[in-house]
N, C-alpha and C positions, 0 to 999 in steps of 0.2 A: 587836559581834561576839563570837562563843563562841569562847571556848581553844579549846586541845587536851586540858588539864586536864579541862574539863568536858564534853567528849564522852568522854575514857578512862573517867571516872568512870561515865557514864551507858550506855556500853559493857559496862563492870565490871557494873553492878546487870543488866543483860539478861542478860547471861552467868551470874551464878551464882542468879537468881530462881527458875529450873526445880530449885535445889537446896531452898528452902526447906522448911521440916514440915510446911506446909498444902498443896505441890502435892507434893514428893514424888514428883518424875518421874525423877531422875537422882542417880546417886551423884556422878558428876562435871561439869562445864560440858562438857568434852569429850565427855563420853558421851552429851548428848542430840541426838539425829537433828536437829532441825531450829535448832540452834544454830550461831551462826559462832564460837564458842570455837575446838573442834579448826585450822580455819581459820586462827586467830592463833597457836595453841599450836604446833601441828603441821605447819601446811601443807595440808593435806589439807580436803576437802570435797565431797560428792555435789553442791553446787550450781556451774554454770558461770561465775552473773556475779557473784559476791563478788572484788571487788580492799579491796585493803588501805588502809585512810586512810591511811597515811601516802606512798603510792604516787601 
């Protein structure tokens, strides 16, 4: 069975990918539209059925 470790982690690289210099979509994990960062960071998200792993 997978941690918790190894899903925050794999969480982590989704979250900041849309930052990388070859996609170059977003200044921050927060600030990309179809990201569940703000979601974890904030609270906040235009999607309904995001709950929280740890929930």
């Amino acid at each position: 069975m997978l941690g918790r470790d190894f899903f925050e982690q794999k969480l982590d690289y989704i979250h900041n990918n849309p930052l990388q210099a070859h996609w170059n979509l977003s200044e921050t994990p927060e600030d990309y539209y179809w990201s569940s960062a703000s979601f974890y960071e904030e609270g906040n998200s235009p999607f309904d059925f995001l709950k929280h792993y740890k929930s």
